[in-house]
N, C-alpha and C positions, 0 to 999 in steps of 0.2 A: 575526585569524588563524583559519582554518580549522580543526576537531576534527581532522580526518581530511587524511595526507598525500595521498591519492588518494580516487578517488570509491567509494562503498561504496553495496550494495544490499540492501534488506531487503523478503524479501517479506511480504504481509499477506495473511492467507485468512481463510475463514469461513463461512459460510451468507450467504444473500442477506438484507440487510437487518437485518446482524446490529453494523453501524457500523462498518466498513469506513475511510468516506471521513468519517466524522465524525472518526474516531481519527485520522487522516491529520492533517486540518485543524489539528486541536486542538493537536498535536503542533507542527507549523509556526510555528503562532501564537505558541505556547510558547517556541521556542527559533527566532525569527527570524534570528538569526545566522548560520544557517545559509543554504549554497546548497540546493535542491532541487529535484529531478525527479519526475517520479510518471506512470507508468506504469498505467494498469489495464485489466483483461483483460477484453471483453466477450461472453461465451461464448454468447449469445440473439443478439449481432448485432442489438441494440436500439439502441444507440447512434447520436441522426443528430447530426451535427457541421457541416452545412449546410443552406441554408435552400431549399427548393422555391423556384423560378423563377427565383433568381441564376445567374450565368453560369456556375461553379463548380459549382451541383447540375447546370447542363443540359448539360456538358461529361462530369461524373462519370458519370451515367445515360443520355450517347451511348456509353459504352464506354473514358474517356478515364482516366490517371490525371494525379491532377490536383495542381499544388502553388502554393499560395496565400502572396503573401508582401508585408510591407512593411516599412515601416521600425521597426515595433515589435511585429510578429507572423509567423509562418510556420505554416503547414498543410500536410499532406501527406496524400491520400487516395489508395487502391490498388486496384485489384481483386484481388489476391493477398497472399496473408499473406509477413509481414516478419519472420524470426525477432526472438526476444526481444534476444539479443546483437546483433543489427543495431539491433533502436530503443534498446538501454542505450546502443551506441555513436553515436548523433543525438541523444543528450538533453545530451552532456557539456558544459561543465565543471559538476559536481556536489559536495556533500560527499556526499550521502545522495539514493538513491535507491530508492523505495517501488513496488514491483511489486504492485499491488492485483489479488489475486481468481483468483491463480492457485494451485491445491493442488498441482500437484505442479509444478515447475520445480527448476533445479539451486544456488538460490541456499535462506539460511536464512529462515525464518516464523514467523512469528506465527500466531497461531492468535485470533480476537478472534467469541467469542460473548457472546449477551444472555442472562442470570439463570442459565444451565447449559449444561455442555461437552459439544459432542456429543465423542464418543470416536471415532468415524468420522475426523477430522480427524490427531487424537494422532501416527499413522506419521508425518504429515506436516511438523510442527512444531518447534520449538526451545523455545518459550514461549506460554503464553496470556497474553492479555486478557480479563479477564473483566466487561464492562459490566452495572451492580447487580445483583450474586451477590443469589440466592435464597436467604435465609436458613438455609430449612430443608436446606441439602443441605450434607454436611459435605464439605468435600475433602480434609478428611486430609492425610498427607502421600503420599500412592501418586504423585503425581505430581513432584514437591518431591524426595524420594526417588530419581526415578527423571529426577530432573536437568532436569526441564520448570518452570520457576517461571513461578507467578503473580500476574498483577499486577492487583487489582481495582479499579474505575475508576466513578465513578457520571455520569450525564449531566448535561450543560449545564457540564460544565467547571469545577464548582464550587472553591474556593481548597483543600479538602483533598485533591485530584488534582493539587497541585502536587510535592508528595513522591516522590510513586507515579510522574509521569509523569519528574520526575529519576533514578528508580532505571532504568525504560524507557530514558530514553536512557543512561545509563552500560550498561546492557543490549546497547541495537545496539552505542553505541562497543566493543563487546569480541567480540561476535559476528557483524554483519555481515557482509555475503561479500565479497570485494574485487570491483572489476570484472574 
């Protein structure tokens, strides 16, 4: 049985390259029971999701949009942006859905930096993640205080982030946004 009577969205922001899509992963892996969706936002327009000289790149780059599909996959490429509630509403049925890398949107976030917070971010967020806290920087309670908890987390998943990533998910289960 599902956590969640309906599907719930949680965004993820951060600096580039600040593990994003590791915390994602990890997170999944962690609690596979779950359905999910994931969403992420590519602001450089870096992203190629097809392959130069297939029929699908040579239709896309004639001007075409294009939608690829079979029996166990579908693709949809645009030349126009598709609001965010238009692709939350194409990803359903979900428990949890992870909107990666957008800072401001109308759903709640996470905030997930490496070794220190940038404060730039803080308007924007609900809670950090903070992947292997810099010893030397004390966080105090300013933040904790002021209703933003943090959850510090160190990489490759190791077994004493099993705790931490239980409290994270009882976290989304209560704040989440609904669809």
């Amino acid at each position: 049985m599902s956590l969640f009577c309906v599907g719930r969205i949680m965004g993820i922001t951060g600096p580039g390259n600040s593990g994003k899509t590791t915390f994602i992963v990890n997170f999944m892996e962690t609690f596979p029971e779950m359905q999910y969706a994931v969403l992420k936002h590519d602001p450089k327009d870096k992203a190629r999701l097809d392959t130069p000289g297939k029929d699908s790149y040579r239709f896309f780059h004639a001007g075409a949009n294009v939608g690829i599909f079979s029996e166990k996959k579908t693709g949809l490429f645009f030349h126009h942006p598709v609001s965010v509630e238009n692709l939350v509403a194409s990803m359903r049925p979900f428990d949890l859905l992870f909107l990666e890398g957008l800072k401001e949107n109308p759903y709640k976030k996470i905030g997930i930096f490496h070794r220190e917070i940038q404060t730039s971010y803080l308007p924007y967020v609900s809670a950090i993640i903070l992947r292997n806290p810099d010893p030397s920087i004390d966080l105090g309670n300013d933040l904790t205080e002021g209703g933003i908890p943090v959850f510090s987390i160190r990489d490759g998943n190791p077994p004493e982030n099993a705790p931490v990533f239980a409290d994270i998910r009882e976290w989304i289960i209560q704040n989440a946004s609904p669809e």
